[in-house]
N, C-alpha and C positions, 0 to 999 in steps of 0.2 A: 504493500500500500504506500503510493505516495504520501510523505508527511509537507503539509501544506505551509510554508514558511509565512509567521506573521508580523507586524511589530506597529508601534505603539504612533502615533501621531499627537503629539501637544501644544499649546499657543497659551500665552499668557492673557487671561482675563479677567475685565471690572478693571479696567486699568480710567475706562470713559475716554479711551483715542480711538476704537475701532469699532467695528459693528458686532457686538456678542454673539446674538442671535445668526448671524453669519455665520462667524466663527463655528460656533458649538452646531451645525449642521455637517462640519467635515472634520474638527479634531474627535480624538477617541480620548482623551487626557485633557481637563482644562488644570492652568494653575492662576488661581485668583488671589486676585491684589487684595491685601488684611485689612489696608487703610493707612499702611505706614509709609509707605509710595505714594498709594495709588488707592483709588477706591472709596466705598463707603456702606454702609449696615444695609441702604437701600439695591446698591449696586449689588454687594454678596450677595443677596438674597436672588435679586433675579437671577443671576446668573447661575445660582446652585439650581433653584427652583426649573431653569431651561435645563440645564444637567442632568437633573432629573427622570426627566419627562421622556430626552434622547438616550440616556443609560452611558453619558459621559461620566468616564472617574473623575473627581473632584480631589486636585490637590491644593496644599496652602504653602501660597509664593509669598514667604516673610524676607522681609525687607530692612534695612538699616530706617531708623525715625526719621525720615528724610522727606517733606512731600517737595520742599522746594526746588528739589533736585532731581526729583522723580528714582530717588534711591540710586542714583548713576555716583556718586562722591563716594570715595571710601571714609569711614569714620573709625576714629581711634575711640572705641569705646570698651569698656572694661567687662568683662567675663557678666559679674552678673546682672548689667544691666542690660546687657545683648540675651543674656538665658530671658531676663523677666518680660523684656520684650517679644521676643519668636514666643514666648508661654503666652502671651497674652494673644498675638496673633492667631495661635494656633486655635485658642481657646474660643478667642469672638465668630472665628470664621465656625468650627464644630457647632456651634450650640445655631447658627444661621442654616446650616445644612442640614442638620438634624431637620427643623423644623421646615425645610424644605423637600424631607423625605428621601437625605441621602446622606453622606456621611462624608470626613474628610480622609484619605485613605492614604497619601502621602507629604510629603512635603518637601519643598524647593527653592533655596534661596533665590533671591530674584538681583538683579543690575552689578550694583560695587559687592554688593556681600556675597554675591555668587562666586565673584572674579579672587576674592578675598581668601574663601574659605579653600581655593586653591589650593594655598601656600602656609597660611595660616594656623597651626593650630589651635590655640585657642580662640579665635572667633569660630571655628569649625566646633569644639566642642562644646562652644555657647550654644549654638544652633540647633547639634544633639541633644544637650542637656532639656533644652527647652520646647523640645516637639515630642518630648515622651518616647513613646518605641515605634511612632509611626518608618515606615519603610522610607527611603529617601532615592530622589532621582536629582543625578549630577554627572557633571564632568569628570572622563578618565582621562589623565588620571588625575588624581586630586587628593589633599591629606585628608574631607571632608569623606570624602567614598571610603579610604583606608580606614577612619579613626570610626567609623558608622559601621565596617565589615568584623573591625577589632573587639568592637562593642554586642556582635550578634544582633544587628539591624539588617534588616533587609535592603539591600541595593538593587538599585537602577543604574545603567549608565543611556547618556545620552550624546545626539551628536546635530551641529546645529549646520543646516545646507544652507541659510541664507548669514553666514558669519564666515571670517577667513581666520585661519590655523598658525600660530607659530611652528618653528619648524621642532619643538618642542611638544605640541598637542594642546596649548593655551589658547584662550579666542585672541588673537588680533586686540586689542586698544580701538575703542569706537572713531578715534580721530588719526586711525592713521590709514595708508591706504591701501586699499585691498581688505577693510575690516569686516564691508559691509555689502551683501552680494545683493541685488538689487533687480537683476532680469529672473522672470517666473520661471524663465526654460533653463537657465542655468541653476535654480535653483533646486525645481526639481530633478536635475541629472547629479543634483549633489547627495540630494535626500536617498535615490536610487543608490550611489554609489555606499553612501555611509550604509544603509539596511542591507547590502549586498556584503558587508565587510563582517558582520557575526559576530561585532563586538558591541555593539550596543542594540537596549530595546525598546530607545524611544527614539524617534526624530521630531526636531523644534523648531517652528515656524513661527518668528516673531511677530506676535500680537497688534505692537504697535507702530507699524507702518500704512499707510495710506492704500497699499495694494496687500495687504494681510490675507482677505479673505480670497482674494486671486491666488493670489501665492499658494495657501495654503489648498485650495482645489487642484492646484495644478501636481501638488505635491500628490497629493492623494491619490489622482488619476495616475502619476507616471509612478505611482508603486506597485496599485492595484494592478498597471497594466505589465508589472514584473513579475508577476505573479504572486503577490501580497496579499494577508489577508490584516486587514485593519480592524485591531483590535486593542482595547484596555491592557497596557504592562500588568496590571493590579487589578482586581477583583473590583466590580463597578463600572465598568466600561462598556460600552456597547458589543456585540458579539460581530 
């Protein structure tokens, strides 16, 4: 019997730059903004409540306290005020999705604090400490995936086709060039190539761009037409 190869499609959302309802028609993964970005109690809710409804997994994209930045700055902040934060993230966003009849299943640093927990150890173990034993989805490789695999957490790794690569395996710096890949048909033959490569189970198509929900169709179709099946990394996903 042929075994049917699958993998996971995500986009960050509740950010208020893009079209949700769009979006959550073609990813299998959403990750929504806490409110410390991005977002707000009104925002999570619809967005869990669509989630729902299409049998998208619901992760929580915790963020640096940053809105004026859109969580893009790195900040030097101290163990536990990074733990009480991502706990408090974690916390507003679950009790939102609960009552929209679905749950929070993983969780995702989003912008500088993504880039951060790279390299970082202790902002990575702020991050842990503060999402409880939820599973996590990240960049390989990264001391955030080691220090989460060391601790008996469930990983994710993922891989982004609309971002460019150090020759290292780090994204690119948003301002330098070649960070930011921008044509849908290149994007999608990147998404193709990273789910073709069996190292990772998610691919990410960035939420907040103006052509998002292009983008991200186009992704979808040139996987399916690889022969992919599009599915939830994690239990909550659509089938």
């Amino acid at each position: 019997m042929r075994v049917v190869p699958t993998i996971d499609l995500n986009a960050d959302l509740g950010e208020g730059v893009t079209d949700d309802a769009g979006l959550l028609e073609v990813v299998t993964s959403a990750n929504v903004a806490c409110g410390y970005h991005a977002g707000d109690e009104t925002t999570m809710r619809a967005v869990c409540e669509y989630a729902a409804r299409r049998g998208v997994a619901v992760g929580a994209q915790v963020s640096y306290d940053d809105r004026e930045n859109f969580g893009r700055v790195a900040v030097d902040v101290d163990f536990d005020t990074l733990r009480g934060q991502v706990e408090d993230q974690v916390g507003m966003l679950s009790r939102i999705a609960a009552a929209a009849g679905t749950s929070v299943t993983y969780v995702k640093p989003h912008g500088a604090l993504y880039n951060t927990v790279v390299h970082d150890e202790q902002q990575a173990s702020a991050v842990l400490a503060g999402s409880g034993d939820l599973p996590v989805l990240g960049l390989p490789p990264s001391v955030f995936l080691r220090l989460a695999e060391r601790a008996g957490r469930i990983t994710y790794r993922e891989g982004f086709p609309d971002r460019g690569y150090t020759t290292e395996g780090i994204l690119l710096p948003r301002d330098e060039p070649g960070a930011l890949v921008e044509d849908a048909k290149t994007i999608a033959g990147n998404a193709v190539r990273l789910a073709c490569s069996g190292n990772i189970a998610s691919v990410c198509v960035h939420g907040d761009s103006a052509d998002a929900v292009r983008n991200a169709a186009e992704v979808r179709r040139a996987l399916e037409r690889a022969g992919f099946v599009l599915r939830a990394f994690i239990s909550g996903g659509s089938p």
